[in-house]
KEKE-3310 file (N, C-alpha, C; in steps of 0.2 Angstrom, whole numbers, plus 5000, padded with zeros to 4 digits):
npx = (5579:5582:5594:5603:5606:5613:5622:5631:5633:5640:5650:5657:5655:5645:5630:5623:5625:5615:5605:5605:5603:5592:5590:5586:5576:5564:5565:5560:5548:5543:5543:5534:5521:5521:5520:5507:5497:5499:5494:5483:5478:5477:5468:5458:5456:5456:5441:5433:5434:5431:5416:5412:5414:5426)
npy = (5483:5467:5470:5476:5464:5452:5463:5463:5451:5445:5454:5445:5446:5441:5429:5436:5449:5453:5450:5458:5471:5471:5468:5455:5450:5458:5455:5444:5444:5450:5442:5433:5441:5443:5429:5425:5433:5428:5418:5420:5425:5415:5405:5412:5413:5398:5396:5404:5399:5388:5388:5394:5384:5379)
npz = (5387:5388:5383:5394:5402:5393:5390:5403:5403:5392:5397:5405:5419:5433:5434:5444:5445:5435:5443:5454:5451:5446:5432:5427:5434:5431:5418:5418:5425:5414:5403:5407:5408:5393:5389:5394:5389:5377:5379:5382:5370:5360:5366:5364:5352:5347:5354:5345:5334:5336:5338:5326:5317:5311)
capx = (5578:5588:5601:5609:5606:5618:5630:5634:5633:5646:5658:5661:5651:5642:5624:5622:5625:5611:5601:5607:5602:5584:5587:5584:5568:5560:5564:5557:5541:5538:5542:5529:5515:5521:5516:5498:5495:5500:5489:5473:5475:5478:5462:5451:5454:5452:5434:5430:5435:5424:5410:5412:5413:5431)
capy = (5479:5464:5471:5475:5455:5454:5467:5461:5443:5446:5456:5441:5447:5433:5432:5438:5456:5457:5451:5461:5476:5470:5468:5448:5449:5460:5453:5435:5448:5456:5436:5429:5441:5443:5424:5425:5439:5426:5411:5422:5427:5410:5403:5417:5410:5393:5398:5406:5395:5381:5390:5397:5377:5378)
capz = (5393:5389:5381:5399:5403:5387:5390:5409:5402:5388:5398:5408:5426:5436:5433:5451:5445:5433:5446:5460:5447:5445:5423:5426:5438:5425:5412:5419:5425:5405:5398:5408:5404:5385:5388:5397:5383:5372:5378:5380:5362:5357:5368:5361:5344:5348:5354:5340:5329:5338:5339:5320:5317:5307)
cpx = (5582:5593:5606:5610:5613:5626:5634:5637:5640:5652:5658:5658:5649:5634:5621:5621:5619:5604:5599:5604:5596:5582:5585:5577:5564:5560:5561:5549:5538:5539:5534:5521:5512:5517:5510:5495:5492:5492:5482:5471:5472:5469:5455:5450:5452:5445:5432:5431:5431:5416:5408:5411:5419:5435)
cpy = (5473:5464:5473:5468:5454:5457:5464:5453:5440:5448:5452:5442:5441:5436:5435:5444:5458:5455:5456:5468:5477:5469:5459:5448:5453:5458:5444:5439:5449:5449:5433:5432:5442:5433:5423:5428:5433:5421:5414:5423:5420:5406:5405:5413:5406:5394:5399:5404:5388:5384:5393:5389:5376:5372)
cpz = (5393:5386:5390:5401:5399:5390:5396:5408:5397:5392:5403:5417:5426:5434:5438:5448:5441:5439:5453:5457:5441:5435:5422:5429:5431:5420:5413:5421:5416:5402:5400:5407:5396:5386:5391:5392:5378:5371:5378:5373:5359:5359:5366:5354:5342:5349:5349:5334:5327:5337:5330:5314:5310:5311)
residu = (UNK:UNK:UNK:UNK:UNK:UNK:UNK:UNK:UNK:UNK:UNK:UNK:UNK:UNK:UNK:UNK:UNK:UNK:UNK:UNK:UNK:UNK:UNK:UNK:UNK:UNK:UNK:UNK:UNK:UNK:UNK:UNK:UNK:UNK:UNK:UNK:UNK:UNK:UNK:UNK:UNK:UNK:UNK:UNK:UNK:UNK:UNK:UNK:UNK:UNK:UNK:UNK:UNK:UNK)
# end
């Protein structure tokens, strides 16, 4: 996924192109719900960690 980000970004293209060719949009779309992911897991624990009285 973002090895094309990379590859266009290395061979000296403008960032316009990876977004012109949708590999930036998505990859700003799978960061943000890799981080939603994150925070519910991270909330769930908190909880149970309060309620377990740790």
């Amino acid at each position: 996924m973002s090895t094309g980000l990379w590859n266009t970004t290395l061979a000296g293209e403008p960032l316009s192109a990876t977004v012109s060719d949708g590999t930036l949009p998505w990859l700003a779309v799978h960061t943000a719900v890799l981080l939603a992911v994150g925070l519910a897991v991270y909330g769930g624990n908190i909880r149970r960690a309060q309620r377990e009285g740790h």
